[in-house]
N, C-alpha and C positions, 0 to 999 in steps of 0.2 A: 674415389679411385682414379688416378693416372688413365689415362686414356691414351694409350702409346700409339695407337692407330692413326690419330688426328694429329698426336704430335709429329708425327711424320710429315704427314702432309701438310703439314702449316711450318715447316721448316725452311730456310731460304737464304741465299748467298754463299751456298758452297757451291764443289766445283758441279756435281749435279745435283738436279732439284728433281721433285716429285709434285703431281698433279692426279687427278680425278681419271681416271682410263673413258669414264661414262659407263659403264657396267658394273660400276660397285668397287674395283679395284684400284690401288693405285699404279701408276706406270712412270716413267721417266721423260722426263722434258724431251723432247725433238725424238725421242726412240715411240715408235707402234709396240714395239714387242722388247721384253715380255712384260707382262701385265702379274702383280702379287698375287696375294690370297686375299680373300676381302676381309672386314673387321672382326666378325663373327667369328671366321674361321683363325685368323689370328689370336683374338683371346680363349679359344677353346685349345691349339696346342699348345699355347704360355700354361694356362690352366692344368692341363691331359699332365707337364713333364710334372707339373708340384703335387698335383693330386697324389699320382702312382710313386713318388720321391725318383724318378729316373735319376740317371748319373753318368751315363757314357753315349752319347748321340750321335746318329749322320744324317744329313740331310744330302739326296740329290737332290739339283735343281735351285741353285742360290737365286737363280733372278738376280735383282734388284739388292736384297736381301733382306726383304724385310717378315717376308718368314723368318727367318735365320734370326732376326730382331726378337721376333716370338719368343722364337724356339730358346735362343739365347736365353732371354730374361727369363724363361722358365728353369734352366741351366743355370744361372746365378744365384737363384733360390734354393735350390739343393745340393749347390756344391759342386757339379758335374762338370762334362766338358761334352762340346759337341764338333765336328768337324763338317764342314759344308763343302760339298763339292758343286764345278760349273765347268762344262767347257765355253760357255759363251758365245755359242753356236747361234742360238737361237735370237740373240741380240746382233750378231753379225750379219746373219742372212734378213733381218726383220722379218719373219717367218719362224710360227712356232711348227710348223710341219717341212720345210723345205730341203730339211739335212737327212731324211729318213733313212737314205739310200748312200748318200756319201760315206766316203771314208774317215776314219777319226781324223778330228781340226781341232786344234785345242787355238782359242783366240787369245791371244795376249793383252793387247794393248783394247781395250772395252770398258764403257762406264759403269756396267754392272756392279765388278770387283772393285771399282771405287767406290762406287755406292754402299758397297755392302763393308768394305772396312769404313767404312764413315761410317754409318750406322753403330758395326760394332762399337768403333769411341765414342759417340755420342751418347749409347747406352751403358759405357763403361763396361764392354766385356773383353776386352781383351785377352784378359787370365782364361776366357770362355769357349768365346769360340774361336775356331781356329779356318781360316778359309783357304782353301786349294784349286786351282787350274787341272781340272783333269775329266777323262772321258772314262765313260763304264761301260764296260766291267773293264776294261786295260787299266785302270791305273789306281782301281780303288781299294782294293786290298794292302796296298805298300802305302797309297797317302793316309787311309787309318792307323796303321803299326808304327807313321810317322808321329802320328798324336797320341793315341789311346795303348795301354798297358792292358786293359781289362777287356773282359767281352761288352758287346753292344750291346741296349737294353730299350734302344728307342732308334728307329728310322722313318724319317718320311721321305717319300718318294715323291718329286713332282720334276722328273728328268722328260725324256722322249714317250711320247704318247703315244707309242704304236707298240701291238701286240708283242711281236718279235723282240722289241728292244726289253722292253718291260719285264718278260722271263728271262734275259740276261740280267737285268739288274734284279732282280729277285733272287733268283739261286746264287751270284756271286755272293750275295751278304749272308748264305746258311751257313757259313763253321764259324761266323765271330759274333752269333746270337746266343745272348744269352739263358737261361734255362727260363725266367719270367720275363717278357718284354712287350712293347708298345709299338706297333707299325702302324702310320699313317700312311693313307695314298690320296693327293688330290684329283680333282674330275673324274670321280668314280663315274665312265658312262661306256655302256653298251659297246661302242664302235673301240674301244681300246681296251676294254678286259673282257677280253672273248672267251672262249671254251678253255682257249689252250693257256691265257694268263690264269683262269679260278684254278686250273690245275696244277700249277707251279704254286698259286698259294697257298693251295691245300697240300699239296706234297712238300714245301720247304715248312710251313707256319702253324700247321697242323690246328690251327684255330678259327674260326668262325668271322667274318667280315658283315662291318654291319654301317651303313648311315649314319655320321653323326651330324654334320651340317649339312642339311638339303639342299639345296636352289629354293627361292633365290638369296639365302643368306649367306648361302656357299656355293661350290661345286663339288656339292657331293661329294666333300672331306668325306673318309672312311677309314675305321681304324678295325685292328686286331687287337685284343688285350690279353693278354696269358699272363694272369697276375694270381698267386695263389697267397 
C-alpha cells in the first residue's frame, strides 16, 4: 500500500518543501507554523471518507494541505468533491493562537496555498478538491454554493482553537448537513471544547463524539458518525 504520508515528506525541489515538525507532524521549510496531522490520523480520514462512501466534503483549516491530501485521496475514491477552506492566518502571524482577537485577515500571498495546490496536482485531484482564501463563518457558506450543488456529508474542522470561534464554525455549517454525515474535529482537548463548544455540538449534530486517534498517534482526532 502507497504510503502517502512519507511520500510527502520525501518530496523535493518545488517551490515549498516539507520536513519533520519533531512531534510527529510534518510542517514547511523556513515556516514554525502550522504544523499537519500526523500519519495515523491522515490514513484514518483518507480511510473514514471510503469506508462511509462520503461525497460532498469541507474542510476548515487547509494548512499546508496535507489533510486536504487525505481527505482528497479519500474524495477520488468515491467520486466526491470536497472544498478546503484557509485564511492563512495562522501561517502569517507564525502563531497558531495569535489572531484569537483580531479582526477577519484573509492572507493572500502565503506558502500554505501553494503547498496545498501543489499537493492537490501532485495527487491528481484537481476534479477534487477545490481550495478557497476565506474566514469563518463570513465567507463559508457562498465559497460551498460556489463548489457543492448538494448537502454536506463530511466536515473536518481544524480552523481556530478557541471556544468562541469553534461555535461559530459549528452552527454555520447546520442547514447544508446532510441527513447522514461524518464530522471530524482535530485536538479534541479540554482547554477548547468547553461546556459551551459540547453544547453547540450536541444541539447542531445531535450525535455522540467519541476518540478515534489518541495521542500520541494523533491529537485526539474525534469524529461524529450518523450513518444509518
Amino acid at each position: 500500500m502507497t504510503n502517502y504520508y512519507q511520500e510527502i515528506l520525501s518530496l523535493k525541489g518545488q517551490e515549498v518543501e516539507y520536513e519533520p515538525s519533531g512531534y510527529g507532524h510534518i510542517k514547511m521549510v523556513k515556516h514554525h507554523f502550522p504544523f499537519s496531522i500526523k500519519e495515523k490520523e491522515f490514513d484514518y480520514l483518507r480511510d473514514l471518507i471510503i469506508r462511509y462512501n462520503l461525497k460532498s466534503g469541507y474542510e476548515l483549516g487547509t494548512g499546508m494541505g496535507v489533510s486536504t491530501a487525505a481527505i482528497g485521496l479519500g474524495f477520488k475514491f468515491t467520486g466526491g468533491k470536497l472544498v478546503t477552506i484557509d485564511s492563512y492566518i495562522e501561517e502569517h502571524l507564525e502563531s497558531y493562537g495569535a489572531y484569537e482577537y483580531i479582526p477577519p485577515k484573509l492572507v493572500y500571498e502565503n506558502d500554505g496555498y501553494k503547498s496545498a495546490q501543489f499537493l492537490i496536482n501532485h495527487f491528481k485531484l484537481e476534479n477534487t478538491v477545490f481550495p478557497e482564501i476565506g474566514w469563518s463563518p463570513d465567507n463559508i457558506l457562498g465559497l460551498l454554493d460556489k463548489h457543492l450543488n448538494s448537502k454536506i456529508d463530511f466536515v473536518f474542522y481544524d480552523g481556530g482553537h478557541f471556544d468562541h470561534q469553534l461555535v461559530k464554525d459549528i452552527e454555520i455549517i447546520a442547514p447544508k448537513l446532510a441527513d447522514n454525515f461524518v464530522i471530524a474535529f482535530h485536538d479534541f482537548h479540554p482547554d477548547f471544547f468547553t461546556k459551551r463548544v459540547m453544547s453547540a455540538i450536541e444541539r447542531v449534530f445531535k450525535s455522540p463524539l467519541k476518540i478515534a486517534v489518541p495521542r500520541p498517534d494523533g491529537e485526539d482526532l474525534s469524529v461524529i458518525i450518523k450513518n444509518k
